[in-house]
RORO-597791 format. One line per field, with one value per atom (N, C-alpha, C, O, CB): x, y, z; atom name; residue in three letters; residue number from 0. Coordinates in steps of 0.001 Angstrom, whole numbers, padded with zeros to 6 digits, m for minus. Glycine has a CB too. Example, Ala and Ser with C-alpha at 12.3 -4.5 7.8 and 13.67 -1.06 7.14 Angstrom:
2
x <- 013190/012300/013200/014236/011308/012850/013670/012900/013409/014084
y <- m005690/m004500/m003300/m003319/m004473/m002250/m001060/000030/001138/m000598
z <- 007800/007800/007800/008465/009046/007080/007140/007870/008039/005725
atom <- N/CA/C/O/CB/N/CA/C/O/CB
type <- ALA/ALA/ALA/ALA/ALA/SER/SER/SER/SER/SER
seq <- 0/0/0/0/0/1/1/1/1/1
//
This chain:
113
x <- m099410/m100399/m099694/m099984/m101421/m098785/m098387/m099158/m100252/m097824/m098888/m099306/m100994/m101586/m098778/m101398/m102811/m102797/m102040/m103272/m103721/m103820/m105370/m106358/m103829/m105073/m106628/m106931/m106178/m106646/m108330/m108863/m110008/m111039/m109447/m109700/m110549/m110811/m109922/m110627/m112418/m112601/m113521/m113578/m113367/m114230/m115146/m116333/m116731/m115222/m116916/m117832/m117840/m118964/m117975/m116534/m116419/m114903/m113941/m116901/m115031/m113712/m113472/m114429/m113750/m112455/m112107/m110696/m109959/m112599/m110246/m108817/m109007/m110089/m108023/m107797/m107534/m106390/m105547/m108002/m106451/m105013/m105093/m106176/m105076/m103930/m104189/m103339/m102337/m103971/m103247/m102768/m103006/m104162/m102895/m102002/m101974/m102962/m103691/m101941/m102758/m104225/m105556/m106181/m104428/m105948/m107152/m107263/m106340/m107524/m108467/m109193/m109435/m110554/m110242/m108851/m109594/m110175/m109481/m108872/m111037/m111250/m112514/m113056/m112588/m112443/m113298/m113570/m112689/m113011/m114844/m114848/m116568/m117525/m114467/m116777/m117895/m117992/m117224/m117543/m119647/m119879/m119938/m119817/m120891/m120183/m120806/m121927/m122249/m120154/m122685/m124161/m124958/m126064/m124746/m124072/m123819/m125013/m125593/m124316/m125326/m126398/m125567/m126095/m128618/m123920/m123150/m123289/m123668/m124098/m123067/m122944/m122011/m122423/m124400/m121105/m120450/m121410/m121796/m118283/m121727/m122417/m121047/m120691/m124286/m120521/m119836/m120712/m121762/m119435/m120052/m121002/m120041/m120524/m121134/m119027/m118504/m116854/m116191/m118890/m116636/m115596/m115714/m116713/m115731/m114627/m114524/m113203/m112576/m114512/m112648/m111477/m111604/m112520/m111021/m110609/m110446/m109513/m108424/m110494/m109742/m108558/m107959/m108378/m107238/m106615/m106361/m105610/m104565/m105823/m105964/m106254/m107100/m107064/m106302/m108379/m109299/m109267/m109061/m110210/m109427/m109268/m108341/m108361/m109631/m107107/m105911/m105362/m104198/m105134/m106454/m106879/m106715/m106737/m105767/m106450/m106353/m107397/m107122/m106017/m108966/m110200/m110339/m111188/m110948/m109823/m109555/m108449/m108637/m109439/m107562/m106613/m107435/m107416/m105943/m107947/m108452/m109813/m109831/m108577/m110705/m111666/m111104/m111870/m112405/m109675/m109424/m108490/m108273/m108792/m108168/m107611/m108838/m109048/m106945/m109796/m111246/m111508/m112052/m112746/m111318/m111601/m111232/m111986/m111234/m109948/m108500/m109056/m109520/m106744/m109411/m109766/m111135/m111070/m109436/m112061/m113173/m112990/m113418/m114126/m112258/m112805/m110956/m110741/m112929/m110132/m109427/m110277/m109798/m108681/m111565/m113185/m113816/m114913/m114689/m113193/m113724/m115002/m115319/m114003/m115740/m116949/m116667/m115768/m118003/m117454/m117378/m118459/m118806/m116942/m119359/m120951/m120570/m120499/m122521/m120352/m119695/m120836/m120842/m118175/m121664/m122403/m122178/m121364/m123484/m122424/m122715/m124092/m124465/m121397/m124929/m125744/m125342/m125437/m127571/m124735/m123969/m125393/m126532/m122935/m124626/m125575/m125040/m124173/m126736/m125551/m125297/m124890/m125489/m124413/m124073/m124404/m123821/m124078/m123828/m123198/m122927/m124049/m124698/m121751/m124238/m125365/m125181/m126090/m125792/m123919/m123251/m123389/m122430/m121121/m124501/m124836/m123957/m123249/m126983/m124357/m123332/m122022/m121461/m123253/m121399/m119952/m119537/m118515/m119407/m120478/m120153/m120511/m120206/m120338/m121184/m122047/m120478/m119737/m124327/m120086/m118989/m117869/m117295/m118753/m117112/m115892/m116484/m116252/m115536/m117401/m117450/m117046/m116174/m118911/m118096/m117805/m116352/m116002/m118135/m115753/m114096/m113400/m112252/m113360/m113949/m113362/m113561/m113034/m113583/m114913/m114520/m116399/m116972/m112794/m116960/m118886/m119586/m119327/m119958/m120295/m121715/m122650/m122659/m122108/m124099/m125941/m125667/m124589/m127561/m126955/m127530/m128526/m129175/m127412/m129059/m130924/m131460/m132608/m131744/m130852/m131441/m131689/m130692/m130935/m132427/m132469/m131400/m131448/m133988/m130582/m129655/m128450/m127461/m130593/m128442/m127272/m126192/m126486/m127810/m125216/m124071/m123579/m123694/m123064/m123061/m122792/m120701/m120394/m124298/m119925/m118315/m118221/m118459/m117200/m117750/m117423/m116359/m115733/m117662/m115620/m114381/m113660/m112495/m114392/m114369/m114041/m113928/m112882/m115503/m115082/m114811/m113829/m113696/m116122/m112895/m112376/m110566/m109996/m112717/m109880/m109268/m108793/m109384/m109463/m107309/m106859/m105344/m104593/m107440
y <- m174156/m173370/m172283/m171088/m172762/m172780/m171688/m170834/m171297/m172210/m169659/m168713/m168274/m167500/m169096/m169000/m168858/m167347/m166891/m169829/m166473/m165076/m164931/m165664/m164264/m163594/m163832/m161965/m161082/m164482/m161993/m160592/m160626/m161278/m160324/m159741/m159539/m158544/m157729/m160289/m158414/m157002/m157915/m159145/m155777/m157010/m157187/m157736/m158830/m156280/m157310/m157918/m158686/m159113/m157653/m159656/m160467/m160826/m160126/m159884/m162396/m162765/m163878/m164541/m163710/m163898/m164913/m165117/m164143/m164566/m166258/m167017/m167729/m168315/m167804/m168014/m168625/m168592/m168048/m167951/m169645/m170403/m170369/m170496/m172601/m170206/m170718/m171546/m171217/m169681/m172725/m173677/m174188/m174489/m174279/m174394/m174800/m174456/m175038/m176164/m172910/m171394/m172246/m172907/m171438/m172290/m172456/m172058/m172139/m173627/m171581/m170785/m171145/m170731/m170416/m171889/m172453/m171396/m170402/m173543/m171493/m170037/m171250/m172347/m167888/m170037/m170359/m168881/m168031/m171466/m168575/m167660/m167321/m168003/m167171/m166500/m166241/m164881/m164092/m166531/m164784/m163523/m163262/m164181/m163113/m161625/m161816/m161266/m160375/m161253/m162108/m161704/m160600/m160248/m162539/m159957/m158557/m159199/m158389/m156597/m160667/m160556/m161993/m162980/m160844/m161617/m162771/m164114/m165124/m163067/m164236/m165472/m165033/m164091/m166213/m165479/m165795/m166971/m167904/m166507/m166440/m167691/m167905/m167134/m167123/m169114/m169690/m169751/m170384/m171047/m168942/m168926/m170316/m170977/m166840/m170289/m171348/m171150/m170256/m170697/m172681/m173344/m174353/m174968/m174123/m174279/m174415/m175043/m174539/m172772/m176030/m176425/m176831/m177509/m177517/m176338/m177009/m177550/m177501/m176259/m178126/m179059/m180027/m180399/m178057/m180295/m181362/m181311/m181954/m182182/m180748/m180224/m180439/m180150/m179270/m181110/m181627/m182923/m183823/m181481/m183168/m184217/m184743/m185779/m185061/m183698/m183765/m182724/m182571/m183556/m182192/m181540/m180160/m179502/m182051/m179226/m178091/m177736/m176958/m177545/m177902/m177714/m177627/m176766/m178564/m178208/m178138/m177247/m176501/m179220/m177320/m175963/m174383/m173638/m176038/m174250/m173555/m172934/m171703/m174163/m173476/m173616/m173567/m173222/m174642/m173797/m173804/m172299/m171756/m175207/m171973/m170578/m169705/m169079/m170211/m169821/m168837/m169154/m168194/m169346/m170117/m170051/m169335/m168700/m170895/m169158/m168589/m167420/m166954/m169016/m166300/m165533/m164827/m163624/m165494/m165354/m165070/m165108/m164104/m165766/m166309/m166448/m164891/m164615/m168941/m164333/m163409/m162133/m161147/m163456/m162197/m160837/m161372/m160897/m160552/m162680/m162720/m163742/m164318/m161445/m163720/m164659/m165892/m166249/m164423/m166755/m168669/m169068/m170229/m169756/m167979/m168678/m168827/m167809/m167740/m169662/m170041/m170827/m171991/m171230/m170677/m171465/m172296/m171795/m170731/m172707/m173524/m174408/m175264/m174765/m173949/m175409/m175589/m174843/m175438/m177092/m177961/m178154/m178196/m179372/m178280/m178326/m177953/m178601/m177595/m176537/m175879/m176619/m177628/m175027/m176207/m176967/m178469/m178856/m176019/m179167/m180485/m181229/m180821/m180667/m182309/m183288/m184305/m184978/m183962/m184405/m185612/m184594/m184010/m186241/m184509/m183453/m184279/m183720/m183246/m185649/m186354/m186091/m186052/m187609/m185878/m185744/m184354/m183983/m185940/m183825/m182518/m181922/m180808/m181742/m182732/m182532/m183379/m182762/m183785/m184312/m184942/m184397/m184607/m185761/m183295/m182519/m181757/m182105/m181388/m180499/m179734/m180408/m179982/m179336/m181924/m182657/m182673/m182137/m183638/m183312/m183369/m182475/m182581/m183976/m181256/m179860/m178976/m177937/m179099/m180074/m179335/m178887/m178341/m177391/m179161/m178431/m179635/m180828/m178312/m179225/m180042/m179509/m178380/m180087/m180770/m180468/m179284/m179066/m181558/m178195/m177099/m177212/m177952/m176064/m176446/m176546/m176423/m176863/m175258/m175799/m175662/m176883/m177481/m174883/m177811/m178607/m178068/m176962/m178668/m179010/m178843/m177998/m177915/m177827/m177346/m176423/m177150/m178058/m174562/m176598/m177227/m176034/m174930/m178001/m176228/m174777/m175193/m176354/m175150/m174439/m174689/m174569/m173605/m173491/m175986/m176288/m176182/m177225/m177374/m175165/m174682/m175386/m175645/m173645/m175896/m176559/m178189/m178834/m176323/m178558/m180128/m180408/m181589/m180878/m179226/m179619/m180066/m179257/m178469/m181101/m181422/m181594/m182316/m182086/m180686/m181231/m181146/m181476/m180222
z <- 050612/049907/049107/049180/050887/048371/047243/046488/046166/046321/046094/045383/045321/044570/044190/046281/046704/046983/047840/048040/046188/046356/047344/047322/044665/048233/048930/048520/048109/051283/048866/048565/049675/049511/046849/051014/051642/052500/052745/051997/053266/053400/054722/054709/051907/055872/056197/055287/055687/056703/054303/053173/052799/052537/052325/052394/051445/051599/051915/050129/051211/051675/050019/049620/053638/049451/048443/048362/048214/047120/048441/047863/047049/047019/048652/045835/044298/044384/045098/042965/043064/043481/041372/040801/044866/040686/038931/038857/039492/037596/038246/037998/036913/036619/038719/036098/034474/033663/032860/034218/034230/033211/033883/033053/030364/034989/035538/036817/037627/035448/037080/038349/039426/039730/038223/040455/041235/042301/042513/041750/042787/043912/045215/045081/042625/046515/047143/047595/047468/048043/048143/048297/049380/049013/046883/050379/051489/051129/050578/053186/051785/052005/053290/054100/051427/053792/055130/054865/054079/056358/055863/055767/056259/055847/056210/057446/058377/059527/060249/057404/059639/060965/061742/062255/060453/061574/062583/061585/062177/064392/060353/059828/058596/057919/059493/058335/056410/056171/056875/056071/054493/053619/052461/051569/052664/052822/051894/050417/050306/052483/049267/048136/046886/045967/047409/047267/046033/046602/047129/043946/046106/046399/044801/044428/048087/044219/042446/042704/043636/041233/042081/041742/040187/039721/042697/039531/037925/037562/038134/036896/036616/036010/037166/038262/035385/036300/037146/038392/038497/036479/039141/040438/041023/042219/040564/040400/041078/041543/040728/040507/042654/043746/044372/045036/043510/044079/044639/046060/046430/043442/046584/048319/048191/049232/049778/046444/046557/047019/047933/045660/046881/047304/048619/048851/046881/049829/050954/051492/052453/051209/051001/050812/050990/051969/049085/050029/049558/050554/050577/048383/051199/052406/053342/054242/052566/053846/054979/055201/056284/055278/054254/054169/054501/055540/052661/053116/053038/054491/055037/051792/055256/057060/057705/058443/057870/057680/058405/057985/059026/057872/056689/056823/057413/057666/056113/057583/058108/059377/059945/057726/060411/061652/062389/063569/062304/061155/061185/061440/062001/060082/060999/061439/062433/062725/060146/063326/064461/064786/065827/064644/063149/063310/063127/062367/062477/063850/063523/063283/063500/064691/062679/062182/060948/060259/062274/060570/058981/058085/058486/059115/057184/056793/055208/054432/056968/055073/053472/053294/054097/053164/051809/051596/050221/049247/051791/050408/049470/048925/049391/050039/047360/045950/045012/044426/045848/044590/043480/042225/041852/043794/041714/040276/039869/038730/039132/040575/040682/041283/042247/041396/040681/041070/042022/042508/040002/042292/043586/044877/045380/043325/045238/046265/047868/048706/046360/047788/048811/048927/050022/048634/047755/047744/048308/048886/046292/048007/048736/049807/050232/048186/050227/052070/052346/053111/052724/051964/052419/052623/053691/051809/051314/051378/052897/054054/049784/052338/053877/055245/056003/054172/055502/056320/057019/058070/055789/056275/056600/056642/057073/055876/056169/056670/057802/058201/055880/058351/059994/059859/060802/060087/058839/058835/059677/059519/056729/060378/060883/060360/059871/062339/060448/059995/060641/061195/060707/060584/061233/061311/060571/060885/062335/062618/061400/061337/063603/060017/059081/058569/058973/058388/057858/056814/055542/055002/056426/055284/053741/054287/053559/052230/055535/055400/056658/057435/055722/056569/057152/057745/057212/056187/058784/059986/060267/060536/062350/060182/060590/062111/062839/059873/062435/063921/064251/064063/064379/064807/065114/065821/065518/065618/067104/068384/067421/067355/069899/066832/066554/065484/065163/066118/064692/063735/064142/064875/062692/063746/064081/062732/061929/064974/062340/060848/061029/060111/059398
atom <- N/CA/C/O/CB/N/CA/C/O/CB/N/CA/C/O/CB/N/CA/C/O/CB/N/CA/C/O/CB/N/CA/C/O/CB/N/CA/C/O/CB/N/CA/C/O/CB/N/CA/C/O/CB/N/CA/C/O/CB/N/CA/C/O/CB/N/CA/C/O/CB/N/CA/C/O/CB/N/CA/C/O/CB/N/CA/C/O/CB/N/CA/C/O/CB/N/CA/C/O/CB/N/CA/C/O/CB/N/CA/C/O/CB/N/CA/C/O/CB/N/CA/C/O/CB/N/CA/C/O/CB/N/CA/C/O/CB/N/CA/C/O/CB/N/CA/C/O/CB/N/CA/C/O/CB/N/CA/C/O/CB/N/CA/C/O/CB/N/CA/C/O/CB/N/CA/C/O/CB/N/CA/C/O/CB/N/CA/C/O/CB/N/CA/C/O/CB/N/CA/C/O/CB/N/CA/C/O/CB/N/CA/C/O/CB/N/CA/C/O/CB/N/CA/C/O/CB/N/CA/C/O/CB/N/CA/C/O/CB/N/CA/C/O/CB/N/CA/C/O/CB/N/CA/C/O/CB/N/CA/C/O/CB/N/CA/C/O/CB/N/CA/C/O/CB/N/CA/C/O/CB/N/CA/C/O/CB/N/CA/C/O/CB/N/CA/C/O/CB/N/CA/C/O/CB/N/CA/C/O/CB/N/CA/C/O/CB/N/CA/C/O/CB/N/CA/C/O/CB/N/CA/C/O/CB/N/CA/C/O/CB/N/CA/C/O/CB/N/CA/C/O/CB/N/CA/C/O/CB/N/CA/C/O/CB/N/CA/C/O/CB/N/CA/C/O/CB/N/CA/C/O/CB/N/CA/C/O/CB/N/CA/C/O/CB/N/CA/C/O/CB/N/CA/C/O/CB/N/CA/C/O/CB/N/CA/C/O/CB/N/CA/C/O/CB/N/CA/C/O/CB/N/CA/C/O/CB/N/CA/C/O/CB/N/CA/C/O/CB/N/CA/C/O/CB/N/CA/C/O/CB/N/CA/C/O/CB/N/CA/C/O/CB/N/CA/C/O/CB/N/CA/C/O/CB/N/CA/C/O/CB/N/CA/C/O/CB/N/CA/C/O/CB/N/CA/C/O/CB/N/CA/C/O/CB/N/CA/C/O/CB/N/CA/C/O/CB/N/CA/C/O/CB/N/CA/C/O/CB/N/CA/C/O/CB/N/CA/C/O/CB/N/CA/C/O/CB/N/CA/C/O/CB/N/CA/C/O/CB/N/CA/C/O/CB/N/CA/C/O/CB/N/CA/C/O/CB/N/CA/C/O/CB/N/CA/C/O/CB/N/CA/C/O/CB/N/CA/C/O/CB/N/CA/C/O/CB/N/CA/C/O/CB/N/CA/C/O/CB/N/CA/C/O/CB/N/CA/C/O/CB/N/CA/C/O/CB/N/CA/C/O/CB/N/CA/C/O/CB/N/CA/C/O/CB/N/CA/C/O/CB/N/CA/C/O/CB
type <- UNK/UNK/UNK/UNK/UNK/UNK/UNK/UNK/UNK/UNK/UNK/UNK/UNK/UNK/UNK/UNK/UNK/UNK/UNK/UNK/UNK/UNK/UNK/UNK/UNK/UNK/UNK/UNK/UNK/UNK/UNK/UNK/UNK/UNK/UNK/UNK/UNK/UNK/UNK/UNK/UNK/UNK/UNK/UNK/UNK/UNK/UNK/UNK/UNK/UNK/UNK/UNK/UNK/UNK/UNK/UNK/UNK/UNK/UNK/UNK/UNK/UNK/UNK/UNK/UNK/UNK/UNK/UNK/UNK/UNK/UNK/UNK/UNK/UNK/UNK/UNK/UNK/UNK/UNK/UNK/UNK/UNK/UNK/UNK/UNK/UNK/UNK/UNK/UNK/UNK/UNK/UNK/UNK/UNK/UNK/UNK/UNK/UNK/UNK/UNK/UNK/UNK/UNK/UNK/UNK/UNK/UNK/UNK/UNK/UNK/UNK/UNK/UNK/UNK/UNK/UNK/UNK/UNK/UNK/UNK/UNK/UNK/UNK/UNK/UNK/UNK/UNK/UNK/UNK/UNK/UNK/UNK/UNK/UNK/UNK/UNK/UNK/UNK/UNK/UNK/UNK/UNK/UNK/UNK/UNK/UNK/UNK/UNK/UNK/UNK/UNK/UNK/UNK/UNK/UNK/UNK/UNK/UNK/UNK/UNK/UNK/UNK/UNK/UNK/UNK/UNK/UNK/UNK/UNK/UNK/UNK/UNK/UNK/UNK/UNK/UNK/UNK/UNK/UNK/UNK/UNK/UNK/UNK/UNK/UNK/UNK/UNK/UNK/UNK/UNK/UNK/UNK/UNK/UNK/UNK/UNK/UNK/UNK/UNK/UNK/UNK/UNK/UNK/UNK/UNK/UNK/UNK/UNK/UNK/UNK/UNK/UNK/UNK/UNK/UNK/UNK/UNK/UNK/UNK/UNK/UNK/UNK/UNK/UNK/UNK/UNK/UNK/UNK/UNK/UNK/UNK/UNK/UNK/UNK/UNK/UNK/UNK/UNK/UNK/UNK/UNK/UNK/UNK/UNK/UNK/UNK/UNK/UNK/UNK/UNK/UNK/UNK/UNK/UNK/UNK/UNK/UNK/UNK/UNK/UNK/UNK/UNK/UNK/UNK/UNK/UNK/UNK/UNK/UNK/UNK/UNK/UNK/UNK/UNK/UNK/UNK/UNK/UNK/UNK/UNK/UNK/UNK/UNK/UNK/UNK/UNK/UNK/UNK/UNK/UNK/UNK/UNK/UNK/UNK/UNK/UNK/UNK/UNK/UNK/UNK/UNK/UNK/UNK/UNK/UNK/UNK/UNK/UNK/UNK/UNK/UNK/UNK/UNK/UNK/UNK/UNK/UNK/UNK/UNK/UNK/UNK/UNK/UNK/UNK/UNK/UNK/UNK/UNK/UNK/UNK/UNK/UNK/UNK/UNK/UNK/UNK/UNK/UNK/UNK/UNK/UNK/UNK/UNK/UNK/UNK/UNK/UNK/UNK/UNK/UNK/UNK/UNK/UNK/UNK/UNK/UNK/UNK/UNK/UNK/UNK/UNK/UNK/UNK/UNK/UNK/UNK/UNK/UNK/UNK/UNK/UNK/UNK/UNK/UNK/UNK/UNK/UNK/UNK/UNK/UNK/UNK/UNK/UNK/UNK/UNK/UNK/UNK/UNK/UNK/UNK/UNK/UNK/UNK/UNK/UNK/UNK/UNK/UNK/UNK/UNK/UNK/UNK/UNK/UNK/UNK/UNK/UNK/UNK/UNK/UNK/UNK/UNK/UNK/UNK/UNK/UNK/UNK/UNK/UNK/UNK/UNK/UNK/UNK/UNK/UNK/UNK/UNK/UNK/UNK/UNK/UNK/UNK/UNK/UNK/UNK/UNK/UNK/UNK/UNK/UNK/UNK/UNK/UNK/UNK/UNK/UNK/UNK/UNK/UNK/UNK/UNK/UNK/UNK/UNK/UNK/UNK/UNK/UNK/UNK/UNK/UNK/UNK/UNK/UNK/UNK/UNK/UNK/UNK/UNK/UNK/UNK/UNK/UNK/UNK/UNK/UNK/UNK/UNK/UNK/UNK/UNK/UNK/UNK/UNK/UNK/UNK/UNK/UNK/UNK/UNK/UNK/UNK/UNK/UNK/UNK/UNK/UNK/UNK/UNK/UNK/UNK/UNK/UNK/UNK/UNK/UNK/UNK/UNK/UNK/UNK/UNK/UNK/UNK/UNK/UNK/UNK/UNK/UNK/UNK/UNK/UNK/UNK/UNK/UNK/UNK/UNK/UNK/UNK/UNK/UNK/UNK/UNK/UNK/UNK/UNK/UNK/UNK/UNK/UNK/UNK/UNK/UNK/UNK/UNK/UNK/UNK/UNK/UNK/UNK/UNK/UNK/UNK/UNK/UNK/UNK/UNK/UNK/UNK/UNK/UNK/UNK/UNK/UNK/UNK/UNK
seq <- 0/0/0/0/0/1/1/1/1/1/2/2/2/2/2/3/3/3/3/3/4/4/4/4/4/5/5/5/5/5/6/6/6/6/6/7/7/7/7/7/8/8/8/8/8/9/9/9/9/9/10/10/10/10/10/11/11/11/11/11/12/12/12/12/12/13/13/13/13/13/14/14/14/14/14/15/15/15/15/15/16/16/16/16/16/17/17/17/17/17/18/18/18/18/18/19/19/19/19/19/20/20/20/20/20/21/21/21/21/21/22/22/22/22/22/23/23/23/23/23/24/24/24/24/24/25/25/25/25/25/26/26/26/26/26/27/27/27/27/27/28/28/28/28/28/29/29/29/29/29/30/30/30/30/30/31/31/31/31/31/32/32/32/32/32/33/33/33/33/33/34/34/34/34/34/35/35/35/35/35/36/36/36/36/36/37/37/37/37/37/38/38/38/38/38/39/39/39/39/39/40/40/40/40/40/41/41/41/41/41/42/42/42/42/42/43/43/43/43/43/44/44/44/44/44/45/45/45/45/45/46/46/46/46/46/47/47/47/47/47/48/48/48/48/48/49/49/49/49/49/50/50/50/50/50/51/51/51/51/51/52/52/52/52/52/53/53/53/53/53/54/54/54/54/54/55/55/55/55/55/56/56/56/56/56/57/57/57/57/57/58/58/58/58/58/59/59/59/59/59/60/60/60/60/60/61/61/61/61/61/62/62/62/62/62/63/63/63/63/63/64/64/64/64/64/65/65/65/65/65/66/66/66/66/66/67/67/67/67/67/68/68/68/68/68/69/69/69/69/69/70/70/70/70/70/71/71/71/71/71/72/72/72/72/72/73/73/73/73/73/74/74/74/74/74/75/75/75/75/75/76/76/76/76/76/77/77/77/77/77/78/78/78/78/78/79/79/79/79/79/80/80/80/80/80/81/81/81/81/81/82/82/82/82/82/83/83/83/83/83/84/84/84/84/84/85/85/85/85/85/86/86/86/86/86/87/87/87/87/87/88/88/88/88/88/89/89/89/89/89/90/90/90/90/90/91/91/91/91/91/92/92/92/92/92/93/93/93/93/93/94/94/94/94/94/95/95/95/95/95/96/96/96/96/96/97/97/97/97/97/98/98/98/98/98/99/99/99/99/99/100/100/100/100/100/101/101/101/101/101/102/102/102/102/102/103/103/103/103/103/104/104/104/104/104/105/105/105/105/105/106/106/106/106/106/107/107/107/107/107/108/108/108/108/108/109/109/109/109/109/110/110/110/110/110/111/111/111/111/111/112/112/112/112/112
//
């Protein structure tokens, strides 16, 4: 994970990575009631689909569960339309369903990478 820069606080946690003048970032909030909401995870250029994106989530992990919490949330969507593909990345990064409908909860204990 080269040159991956992180910026974090209790509030807010984000790591990015630039690669051939592009942005990749992931980045959570905390919600202050025992949960981070993962708000975006972005890879660009051609860097995309080559595991910086997972890179990248698994750091933004390392820093959050570093404040102690493992209520980690995400609901995959946002502005890509392959909504599967991306219930799928989380998937393999260690997220399970949640009681919520659409949202995906980080399983600490089940992740094996």
């Amino acid at each position: 994970m080269n040159n991956i820069k992180i910026n974090s606080s209790e509030f807010n946690v984000s790591v990015s990575q630039i690669n051939n003048n592009k942005l990749s970032v992931a980045s959570a909030d905390n919600m202050l009631d025992g949960r981070w909401w993962i708000s975006r995870v972005n890879v660009q250029g051609v860097e995309k689909g080559k595991g910086l994106g997972s890179q990248l989530l698994q750091k933004l992990i390392s820093e959050i569960l570093f404040y102690g919490e493992t209520n980690i949330i995400v609901a995959p969507g946002g502005y890509h339309s392959d909504t599967e593909k991306q219930f799928n990345f989380y998937r393999k990064n260690g997220f399970i369903n949640a009681n919520e409908e659409g949202l995906l909860i980080y399983n600490k204990d089940g992740h094996k990478k």
